[in-house]
TINU-289122 format. One record per residue (C-alpha): residue number from 1; x, y, z; residue in three letters. Coordinates in Angstrom, 3 decimals. Each point is the difference from the previous one (the first is absolute). Layout:
N
+-----+----------+----------+----------+---------+
: num :       c1 :       c2 :       c3 : residuo :
+-----+----------+----------+----------+---------+
: NUM :        X :        Y :        Z :     ala :
...
+-----+----------+----------+----------+---------+
% end
This chain:
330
+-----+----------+----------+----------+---------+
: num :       c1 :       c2 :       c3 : residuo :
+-----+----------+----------+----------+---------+
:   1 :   10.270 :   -9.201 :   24.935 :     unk :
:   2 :    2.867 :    0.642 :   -2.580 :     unk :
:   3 :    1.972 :    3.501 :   -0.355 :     unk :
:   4 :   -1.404 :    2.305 :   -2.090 :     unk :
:   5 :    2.492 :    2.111 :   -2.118 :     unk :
:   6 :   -0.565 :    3.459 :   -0.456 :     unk :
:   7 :    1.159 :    1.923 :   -2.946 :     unk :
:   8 :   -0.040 :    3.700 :   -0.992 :     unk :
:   9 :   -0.280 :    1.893 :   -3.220 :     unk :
:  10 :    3.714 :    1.017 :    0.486 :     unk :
:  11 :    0.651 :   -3.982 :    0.777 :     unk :
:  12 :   -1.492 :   -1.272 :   -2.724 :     unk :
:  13 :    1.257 :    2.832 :   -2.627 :     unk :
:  14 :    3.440 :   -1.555 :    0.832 :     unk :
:  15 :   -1.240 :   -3.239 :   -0.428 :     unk :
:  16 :   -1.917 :   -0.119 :   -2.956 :     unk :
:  17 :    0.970 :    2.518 :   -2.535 :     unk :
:  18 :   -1.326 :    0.150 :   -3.377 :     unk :
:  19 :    2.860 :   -1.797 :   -2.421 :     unk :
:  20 :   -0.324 :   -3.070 :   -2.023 :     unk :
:  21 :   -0.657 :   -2.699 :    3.388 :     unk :
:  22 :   -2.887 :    1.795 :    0.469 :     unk :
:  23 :   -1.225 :   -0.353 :   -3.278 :     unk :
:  24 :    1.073 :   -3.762 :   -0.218 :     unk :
:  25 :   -1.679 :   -0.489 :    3.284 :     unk :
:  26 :   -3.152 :    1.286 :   -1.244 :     unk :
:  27 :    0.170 :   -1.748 :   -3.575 :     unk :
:  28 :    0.015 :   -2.980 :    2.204 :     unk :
:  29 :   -3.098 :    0.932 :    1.653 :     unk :
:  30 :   -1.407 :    0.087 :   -3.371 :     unk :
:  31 :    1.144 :   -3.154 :   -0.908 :     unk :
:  32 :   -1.094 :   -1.932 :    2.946 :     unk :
:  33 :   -3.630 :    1.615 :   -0.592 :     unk :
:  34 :    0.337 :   -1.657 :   -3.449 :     unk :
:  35 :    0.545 :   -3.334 :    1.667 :     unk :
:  36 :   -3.224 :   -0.218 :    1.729 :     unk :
:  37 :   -1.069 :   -0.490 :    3.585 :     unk :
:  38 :    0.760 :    3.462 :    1.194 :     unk :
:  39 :   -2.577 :    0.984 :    2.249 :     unk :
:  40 :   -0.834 :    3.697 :   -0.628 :     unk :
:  41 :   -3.507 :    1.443 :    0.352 :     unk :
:  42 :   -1.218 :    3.020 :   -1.330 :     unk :
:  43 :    0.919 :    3.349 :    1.010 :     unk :
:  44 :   -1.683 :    1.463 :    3.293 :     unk :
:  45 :   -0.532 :    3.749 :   -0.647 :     unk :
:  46 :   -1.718 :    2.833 :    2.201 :     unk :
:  47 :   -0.337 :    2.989 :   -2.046 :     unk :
:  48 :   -0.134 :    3.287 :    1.960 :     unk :
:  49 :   -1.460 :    2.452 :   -2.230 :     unk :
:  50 :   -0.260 :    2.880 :    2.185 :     unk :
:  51 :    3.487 :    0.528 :   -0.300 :     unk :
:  52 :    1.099 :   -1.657 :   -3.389 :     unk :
:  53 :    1.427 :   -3.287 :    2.011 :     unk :
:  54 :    0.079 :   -3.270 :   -0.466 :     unk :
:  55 :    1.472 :   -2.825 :    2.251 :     unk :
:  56 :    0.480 :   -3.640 :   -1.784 :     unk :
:  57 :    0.920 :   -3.471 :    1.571 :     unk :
:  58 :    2.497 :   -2.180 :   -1.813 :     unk :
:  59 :    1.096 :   -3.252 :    1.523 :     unk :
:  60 :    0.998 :   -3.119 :   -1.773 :     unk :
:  61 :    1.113 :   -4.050 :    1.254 :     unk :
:  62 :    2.852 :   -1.059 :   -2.069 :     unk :
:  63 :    1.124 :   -3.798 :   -0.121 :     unk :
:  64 :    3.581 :   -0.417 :    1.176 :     unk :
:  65 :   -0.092 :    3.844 :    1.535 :     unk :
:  66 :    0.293 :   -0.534 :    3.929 :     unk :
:  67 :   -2.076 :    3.099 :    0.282 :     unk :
:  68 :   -2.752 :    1.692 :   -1.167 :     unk :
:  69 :   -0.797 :    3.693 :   -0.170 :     unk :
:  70 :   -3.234 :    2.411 :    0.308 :     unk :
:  71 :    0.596 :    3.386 :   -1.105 :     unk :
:  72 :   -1.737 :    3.035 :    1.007 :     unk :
:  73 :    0.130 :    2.834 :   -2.517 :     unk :
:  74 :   -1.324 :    2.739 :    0.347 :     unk :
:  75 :   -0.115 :    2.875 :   -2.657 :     unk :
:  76 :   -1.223 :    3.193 :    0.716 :     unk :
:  77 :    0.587 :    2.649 :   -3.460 :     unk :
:  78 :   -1.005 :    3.502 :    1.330 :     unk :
:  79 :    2.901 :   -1.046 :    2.504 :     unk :
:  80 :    2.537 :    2.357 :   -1.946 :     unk :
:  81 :   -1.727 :    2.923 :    0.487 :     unk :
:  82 :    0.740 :   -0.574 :    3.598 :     unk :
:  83 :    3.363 :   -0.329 :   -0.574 :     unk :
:  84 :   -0.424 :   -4.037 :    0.703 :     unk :
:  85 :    0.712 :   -3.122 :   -2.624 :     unk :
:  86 :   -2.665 :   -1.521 :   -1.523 :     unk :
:  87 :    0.596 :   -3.379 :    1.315 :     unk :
:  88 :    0.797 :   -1.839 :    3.279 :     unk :
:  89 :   -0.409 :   -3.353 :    1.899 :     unk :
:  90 :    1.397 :   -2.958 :    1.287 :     unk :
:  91 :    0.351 :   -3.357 :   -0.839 :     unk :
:  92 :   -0.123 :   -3.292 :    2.821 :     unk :
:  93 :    1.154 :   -2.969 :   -0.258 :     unk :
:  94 :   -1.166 :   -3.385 :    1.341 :     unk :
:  95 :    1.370 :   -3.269 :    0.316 :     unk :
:  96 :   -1.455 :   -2.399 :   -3.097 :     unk :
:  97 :    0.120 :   -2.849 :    2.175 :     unk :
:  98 :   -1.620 :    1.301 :    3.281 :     unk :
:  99 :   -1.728 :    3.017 :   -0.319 :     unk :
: 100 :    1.629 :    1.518 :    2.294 :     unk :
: 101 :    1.714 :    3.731 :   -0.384 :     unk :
: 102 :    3.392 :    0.315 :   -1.037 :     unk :
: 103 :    1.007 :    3.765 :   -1.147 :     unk :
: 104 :   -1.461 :    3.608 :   -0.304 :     unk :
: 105 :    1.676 :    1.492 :   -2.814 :     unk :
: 106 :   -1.025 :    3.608 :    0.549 :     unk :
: 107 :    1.088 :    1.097 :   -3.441 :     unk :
: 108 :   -2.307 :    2.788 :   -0.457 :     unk :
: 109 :   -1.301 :   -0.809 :   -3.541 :     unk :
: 110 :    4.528 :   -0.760 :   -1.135 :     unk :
: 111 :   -0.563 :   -3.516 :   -0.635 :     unk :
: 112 :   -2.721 :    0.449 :   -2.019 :     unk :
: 113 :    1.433 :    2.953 :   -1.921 :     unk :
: 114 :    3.135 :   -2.799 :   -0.755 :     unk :
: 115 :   -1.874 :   -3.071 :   -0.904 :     unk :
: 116 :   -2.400 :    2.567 :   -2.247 :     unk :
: 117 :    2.924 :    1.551 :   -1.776 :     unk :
: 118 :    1.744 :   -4.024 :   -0.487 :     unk :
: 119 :   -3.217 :   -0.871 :   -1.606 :     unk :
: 120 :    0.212 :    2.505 :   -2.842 :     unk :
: 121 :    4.008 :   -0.998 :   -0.183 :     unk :
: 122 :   -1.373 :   -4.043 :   -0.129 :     unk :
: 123 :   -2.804 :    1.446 :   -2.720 :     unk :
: 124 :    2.786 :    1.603 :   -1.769 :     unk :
: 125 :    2.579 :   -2.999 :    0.324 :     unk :
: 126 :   -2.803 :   -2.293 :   -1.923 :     unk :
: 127 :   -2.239 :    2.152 :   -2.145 :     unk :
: 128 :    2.358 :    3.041 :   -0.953 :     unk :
: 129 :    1.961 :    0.250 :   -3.350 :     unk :
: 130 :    3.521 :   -0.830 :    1.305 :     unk :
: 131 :    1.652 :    3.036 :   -1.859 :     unk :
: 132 :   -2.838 :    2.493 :    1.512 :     unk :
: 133 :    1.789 :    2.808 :    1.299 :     unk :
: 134 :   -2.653 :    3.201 :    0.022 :     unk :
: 135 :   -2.532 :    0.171 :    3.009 :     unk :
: 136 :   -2.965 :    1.899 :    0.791 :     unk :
: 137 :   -1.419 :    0.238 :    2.956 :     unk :
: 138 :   -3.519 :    1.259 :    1.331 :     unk :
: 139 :    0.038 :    1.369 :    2.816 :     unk :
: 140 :    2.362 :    1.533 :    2.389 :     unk :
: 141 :   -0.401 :   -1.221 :    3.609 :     unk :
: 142 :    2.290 :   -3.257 :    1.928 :     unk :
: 143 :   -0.907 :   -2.296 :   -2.332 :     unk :
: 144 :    0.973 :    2.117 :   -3.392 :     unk :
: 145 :    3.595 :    0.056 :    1.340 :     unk :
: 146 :    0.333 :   -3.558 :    1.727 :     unk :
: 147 :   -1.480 :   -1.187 :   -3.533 :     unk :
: 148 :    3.031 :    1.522 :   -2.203 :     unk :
: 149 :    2.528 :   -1.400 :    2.329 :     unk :
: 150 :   -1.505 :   -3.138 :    0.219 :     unk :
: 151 :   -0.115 :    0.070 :   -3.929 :     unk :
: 152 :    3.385 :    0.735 :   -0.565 :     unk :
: 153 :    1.059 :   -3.028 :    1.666 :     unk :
: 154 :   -1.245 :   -1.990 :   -2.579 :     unk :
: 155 :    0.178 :    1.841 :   -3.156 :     unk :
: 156 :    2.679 :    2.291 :   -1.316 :     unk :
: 157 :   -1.970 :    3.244 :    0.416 :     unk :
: 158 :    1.504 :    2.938 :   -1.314 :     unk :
: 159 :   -2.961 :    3.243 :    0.273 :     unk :
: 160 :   -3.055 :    0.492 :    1.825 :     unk :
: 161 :   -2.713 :    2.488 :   -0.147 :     unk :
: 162 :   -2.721 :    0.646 :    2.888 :     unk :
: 163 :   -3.404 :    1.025 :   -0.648 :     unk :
: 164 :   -2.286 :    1.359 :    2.897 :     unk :
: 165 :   -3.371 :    1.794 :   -0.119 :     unk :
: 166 :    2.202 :    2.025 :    2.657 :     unk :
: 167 :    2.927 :    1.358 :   -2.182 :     unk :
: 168 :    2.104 :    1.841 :    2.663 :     unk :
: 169 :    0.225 :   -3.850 :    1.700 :     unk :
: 170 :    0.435 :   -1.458 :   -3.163 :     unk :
: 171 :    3.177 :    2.565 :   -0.720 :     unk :
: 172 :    1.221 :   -0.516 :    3.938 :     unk :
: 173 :   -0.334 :   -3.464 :   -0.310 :     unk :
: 174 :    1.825 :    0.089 :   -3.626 :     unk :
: 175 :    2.735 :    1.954 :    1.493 :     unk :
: 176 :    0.745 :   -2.097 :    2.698 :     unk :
: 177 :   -0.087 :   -3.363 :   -1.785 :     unk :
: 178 :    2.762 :    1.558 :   -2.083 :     unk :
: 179 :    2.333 :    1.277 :    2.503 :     unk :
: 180 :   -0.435 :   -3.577 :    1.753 :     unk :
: 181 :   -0.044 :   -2.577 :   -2.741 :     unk :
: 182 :    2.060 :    1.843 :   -2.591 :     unk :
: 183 :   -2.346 :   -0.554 :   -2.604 :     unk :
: 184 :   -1.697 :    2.533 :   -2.440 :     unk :
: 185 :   -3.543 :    0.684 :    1.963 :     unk :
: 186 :   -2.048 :    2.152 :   -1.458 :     unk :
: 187 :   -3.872 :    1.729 :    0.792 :     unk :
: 188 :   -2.571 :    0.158 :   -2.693 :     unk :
: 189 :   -3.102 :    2.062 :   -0.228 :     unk :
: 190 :   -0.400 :   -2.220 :   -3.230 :     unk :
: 191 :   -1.581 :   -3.476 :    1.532 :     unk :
: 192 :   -0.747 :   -1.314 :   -3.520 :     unk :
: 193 :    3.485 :    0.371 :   -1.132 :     unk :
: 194 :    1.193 :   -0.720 :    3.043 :     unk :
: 195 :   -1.819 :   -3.315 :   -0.635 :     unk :
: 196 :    0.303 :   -0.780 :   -3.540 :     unk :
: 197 :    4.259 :    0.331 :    0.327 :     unk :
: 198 :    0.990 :   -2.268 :    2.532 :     unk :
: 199 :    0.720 :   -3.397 :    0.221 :     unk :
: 200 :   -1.804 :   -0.509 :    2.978 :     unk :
: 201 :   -2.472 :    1.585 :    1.727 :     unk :
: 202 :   -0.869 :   -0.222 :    3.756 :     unk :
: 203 :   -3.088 :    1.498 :    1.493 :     unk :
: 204 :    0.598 :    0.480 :    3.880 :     unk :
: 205 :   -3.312 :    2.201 :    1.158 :     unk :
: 206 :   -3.072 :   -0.569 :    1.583 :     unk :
: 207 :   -2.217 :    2.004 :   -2.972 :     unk :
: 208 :   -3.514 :   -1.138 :    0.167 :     unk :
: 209 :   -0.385 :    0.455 :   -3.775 :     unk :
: 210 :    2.261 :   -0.870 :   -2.809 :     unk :
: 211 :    3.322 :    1.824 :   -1.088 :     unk :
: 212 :    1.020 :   -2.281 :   -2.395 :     unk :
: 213 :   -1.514 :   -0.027 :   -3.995 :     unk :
: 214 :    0.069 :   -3.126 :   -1.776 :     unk :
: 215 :    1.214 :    2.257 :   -3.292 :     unk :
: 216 :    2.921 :    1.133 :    2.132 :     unk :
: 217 :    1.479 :   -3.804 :    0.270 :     unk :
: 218 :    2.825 :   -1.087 :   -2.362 :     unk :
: 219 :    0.914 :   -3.273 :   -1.506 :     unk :
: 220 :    2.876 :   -1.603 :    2.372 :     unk :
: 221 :   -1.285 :    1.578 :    3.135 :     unk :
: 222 :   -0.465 :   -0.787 :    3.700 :     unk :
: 223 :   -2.565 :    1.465 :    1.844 :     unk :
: 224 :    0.395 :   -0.869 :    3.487 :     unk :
: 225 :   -3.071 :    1.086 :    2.004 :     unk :
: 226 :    0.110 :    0.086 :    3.883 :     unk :
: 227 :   -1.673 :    2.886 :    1.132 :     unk :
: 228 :   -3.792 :   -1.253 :   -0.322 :     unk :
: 229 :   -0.319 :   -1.964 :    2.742 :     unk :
: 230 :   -3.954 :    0.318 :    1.328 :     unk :
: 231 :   -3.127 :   -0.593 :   -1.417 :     unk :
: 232 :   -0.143 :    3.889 :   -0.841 :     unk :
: 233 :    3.489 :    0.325 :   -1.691 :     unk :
: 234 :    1.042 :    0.526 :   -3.938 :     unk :
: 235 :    2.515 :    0.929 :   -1.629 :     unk :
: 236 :   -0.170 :   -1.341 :   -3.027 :     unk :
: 237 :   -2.411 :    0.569 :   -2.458 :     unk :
: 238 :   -2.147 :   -3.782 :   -0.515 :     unk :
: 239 :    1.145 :    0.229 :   -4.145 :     unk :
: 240 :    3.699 :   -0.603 :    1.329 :     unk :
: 241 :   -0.707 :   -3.535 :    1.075 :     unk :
: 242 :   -1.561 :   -0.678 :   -3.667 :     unk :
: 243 :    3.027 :    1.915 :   -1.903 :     unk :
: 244 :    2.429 :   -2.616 :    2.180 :     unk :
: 245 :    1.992 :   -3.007 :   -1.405 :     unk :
: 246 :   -0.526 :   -1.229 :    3.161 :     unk :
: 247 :   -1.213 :    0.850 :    3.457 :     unk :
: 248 :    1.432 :   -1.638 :    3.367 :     unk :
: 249 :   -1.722 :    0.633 :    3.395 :     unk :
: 250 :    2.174 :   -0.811 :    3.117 :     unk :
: 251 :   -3.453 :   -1.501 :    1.411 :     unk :
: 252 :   -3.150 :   -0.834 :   -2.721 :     unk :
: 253 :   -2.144 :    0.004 :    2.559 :     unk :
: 254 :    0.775 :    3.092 :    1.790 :     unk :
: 255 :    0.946 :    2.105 :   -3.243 :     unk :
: 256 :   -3.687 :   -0.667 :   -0.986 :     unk :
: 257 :   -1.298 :    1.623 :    3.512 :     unk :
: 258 :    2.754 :    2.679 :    0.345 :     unk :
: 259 :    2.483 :    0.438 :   -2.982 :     unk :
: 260 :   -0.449 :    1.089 :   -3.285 :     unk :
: 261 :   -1.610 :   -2.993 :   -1.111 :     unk :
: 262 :   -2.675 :    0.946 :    1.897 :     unk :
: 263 :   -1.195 :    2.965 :   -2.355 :     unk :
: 264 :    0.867 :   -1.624 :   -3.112 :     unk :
: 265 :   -2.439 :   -2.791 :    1.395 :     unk :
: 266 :   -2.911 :    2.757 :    0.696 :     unk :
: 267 :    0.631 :    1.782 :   -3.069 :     unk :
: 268 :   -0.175 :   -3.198 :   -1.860 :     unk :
: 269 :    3.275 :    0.270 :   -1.674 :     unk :
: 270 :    1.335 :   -3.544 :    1.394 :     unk :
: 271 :   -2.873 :   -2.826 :   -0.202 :     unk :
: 272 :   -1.145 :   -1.153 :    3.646 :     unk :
: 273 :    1.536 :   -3.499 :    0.189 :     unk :
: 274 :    3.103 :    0.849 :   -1.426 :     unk :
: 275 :    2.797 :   -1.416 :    1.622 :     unk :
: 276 :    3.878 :    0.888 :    0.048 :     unk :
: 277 :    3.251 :   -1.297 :    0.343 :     unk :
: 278 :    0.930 :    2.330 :    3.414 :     unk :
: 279 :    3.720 :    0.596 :    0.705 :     unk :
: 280 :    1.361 :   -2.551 :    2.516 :     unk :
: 281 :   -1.021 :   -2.521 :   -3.344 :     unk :
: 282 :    2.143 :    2.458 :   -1.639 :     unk :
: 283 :    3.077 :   -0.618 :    2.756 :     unk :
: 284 :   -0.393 :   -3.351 :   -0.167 :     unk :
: 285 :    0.198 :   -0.737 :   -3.530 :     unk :
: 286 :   -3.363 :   -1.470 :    0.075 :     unk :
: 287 :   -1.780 :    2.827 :   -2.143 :     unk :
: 288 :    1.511 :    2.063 :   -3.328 :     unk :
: 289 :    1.411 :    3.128 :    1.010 :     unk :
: 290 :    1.311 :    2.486 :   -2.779 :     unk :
: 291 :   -0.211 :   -1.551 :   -3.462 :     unk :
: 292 :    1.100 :    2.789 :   -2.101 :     unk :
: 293 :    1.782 :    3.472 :    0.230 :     unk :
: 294 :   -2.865 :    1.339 :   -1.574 :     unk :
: 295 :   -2.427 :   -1.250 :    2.910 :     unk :
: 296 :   -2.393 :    2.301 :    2.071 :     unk :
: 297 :   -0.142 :   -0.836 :    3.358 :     unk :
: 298 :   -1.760 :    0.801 :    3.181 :     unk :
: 299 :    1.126 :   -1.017 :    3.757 :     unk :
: 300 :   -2.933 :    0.473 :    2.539 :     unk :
: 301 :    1.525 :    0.263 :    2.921 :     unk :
: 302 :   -2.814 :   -0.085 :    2.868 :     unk :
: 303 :    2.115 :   -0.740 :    3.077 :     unk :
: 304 :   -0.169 :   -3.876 :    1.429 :     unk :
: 305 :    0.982 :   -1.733 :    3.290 :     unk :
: 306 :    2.089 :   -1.858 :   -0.847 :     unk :
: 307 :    1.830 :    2.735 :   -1.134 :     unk :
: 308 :   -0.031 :    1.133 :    3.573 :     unk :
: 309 :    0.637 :   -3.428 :    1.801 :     unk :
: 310 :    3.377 :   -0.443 :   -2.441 :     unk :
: 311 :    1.455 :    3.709 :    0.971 :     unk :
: 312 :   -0.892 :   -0.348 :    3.494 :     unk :
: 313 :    1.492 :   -3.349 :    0.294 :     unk :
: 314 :    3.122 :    0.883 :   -1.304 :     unk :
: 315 :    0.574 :    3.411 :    2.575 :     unk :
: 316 :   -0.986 :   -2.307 :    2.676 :     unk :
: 317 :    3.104 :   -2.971 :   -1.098 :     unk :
: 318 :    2.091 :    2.997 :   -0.588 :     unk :
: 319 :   -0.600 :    1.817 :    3.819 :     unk :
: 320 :    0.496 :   -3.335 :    1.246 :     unk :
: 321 :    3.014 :   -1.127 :   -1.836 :     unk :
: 322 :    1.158 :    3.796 :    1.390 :     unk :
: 323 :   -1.184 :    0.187 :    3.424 :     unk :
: 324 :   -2.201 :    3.019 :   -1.035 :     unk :
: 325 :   -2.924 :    1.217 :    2.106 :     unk :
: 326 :   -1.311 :    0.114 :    3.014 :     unk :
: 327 :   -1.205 :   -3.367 :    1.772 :     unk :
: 328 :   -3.172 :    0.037 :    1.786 :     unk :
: 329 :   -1.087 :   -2.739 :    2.155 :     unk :
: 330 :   -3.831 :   -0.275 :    0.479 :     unk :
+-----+----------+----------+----------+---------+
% end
């Protein structure tokens, strides 16, 4: 049997930070989807209600990736109470050609935080005015902060302002983005002003019902939705979808089962049948992106494999081009 490489959280933050490769990596993961003959099923997901967890199975064959990946992701959100994150995991890795397994990347829920946070930055790349410089964000966990980072690699961001049902973690959060980034960060109490002045908007919880008004959205926006990613998630209100220019799922197919298409689809807001340009057409020139500065759009961001696959493929070259982590011989 072949060695298997073992990587750690520390390992792999070394290896894989969040900067523009990252992003390019995954906006090649997009585009590749776009090409066809991708091989991702649908999400596996085993809720655990009795204490407000969920765990969901990712995993994605890529043609011309040597490996492929299955993620396990588990997110647990009372964890923070117990002075634990919200998320965790690991991600394997398996040889495309032969099955057999190649890597345990035990990343603890980082790689997913990283190709998350690229996939707003390859949203905004695409779909975002290219002088948009205000950002709000919902929310004020991981993903809030890895978001604005990610965002400022691709667009010259300038002020922030954090909204949170909790304001004392909105205002911690605020504060902290500031000190690191250098940027203006502010809290709001205000999350329809907050809303209604920024450029774009990014909604990073995991809020059962919608945050979001359709009144609240501007002409020349960018709405960038990840946080709903389960059949019982929302954070947008349904009349968003029919105020947009245009709307761009990262997967049709799962957006309609667990993003915010899926309420705008019960709600009867977006026709059943309906179907969208998503954003690796988008990447790959196939499909219209942006047409006009004056252009509404929404990103649903759901989460895919092939997402995963990409980022894990590229810590794995990386440790090897490096000699990182530990060899184990089975």
């Amino acid at each position: 049997m072949p060695d298997i490489r073992i990587l750690t959280e520390a390992e792999l933050r070394d290896l894989v930070p969040l900067d523009i490769d990252a992003v390019d990596c995954v906006e090649q993961g997009f585009t590749t989807l776009a090409g066809g003959n991708v091989e991702m099923p649908p999400i596996m997901t085993l809720m655990v209600p009795d204490h407000n967890g969920e765990v969901c199975v990712k995993t994605a064959y890529v043609p011309g990736i040597d490996s492929f990946a299955m993620k396990m992701s588990p997110g647990f959100f009372d964890n923070p109470k117990l002075g634990l994150p919200s998320t965790s995991g690991l991600i394997v890795l398996f040889s495309s050609t032969t099955g057999t397994l190649e890597g345990l990347l035990l990343d603890n829920g980082y790689l997913t935080d990283v190709r998350t946070a690229a996939a707003g930055a390859v949203a905004a790349r695409h779909l975002g005015r290219k002088q948009a410089a205000r950002v709000c964000v919902i929310g004020a966990g991981v993903q809030a902060r890895l978001q604005l980072k990610a965002l400022m690699l691709v667009r010259p961001v300038t002020s922030a302002v954090i909204w949170a049902r909790n304001g004392a973690k909105a205002e911690a959060t605020a504060a902290a983005l500031q000190d690191e980034l250098g940027l203006e960060v502010t809290a709001s109490q205000d999350i329809a002003e907050a809303v209604s002045t920024a450029d774009i908007v990014i909604t990073t919880t995991p809020s059962d019902t919608p945050l979001v008004k359709a009144e609240w959205l501007q002409p020349g926006q960018l709405i960038i939705a990840m946080g709903s990613d389960q059949e019982h998630k929302a954070e947008l209100e349904p009349g968003c979808l029919a105020k947009a220019t245009l709307y761009v799922p990262d997967s049709q197919s799962q957006c309609a089962v667990k993003g915010e298409l899926r309420s705008a689809l019960e709600s009867g807001v977006v026709p059943a049948g309906q179907s969208f340009a998503e954003l690796g057409g988008v990447t790959s020139g196939k499909a219209p992106g942006r047409q006009s500065d004056s252009d509404i759009i929404i990103a649903d961001l759901t989460g895919t494999g092939v997402q995963d696959t990409a980022i894990a493929t590229l810590a794995r070259q990386r440790a090897e081009a490096l000699g990182k982590g530990t060899t184990f011989t089975s």
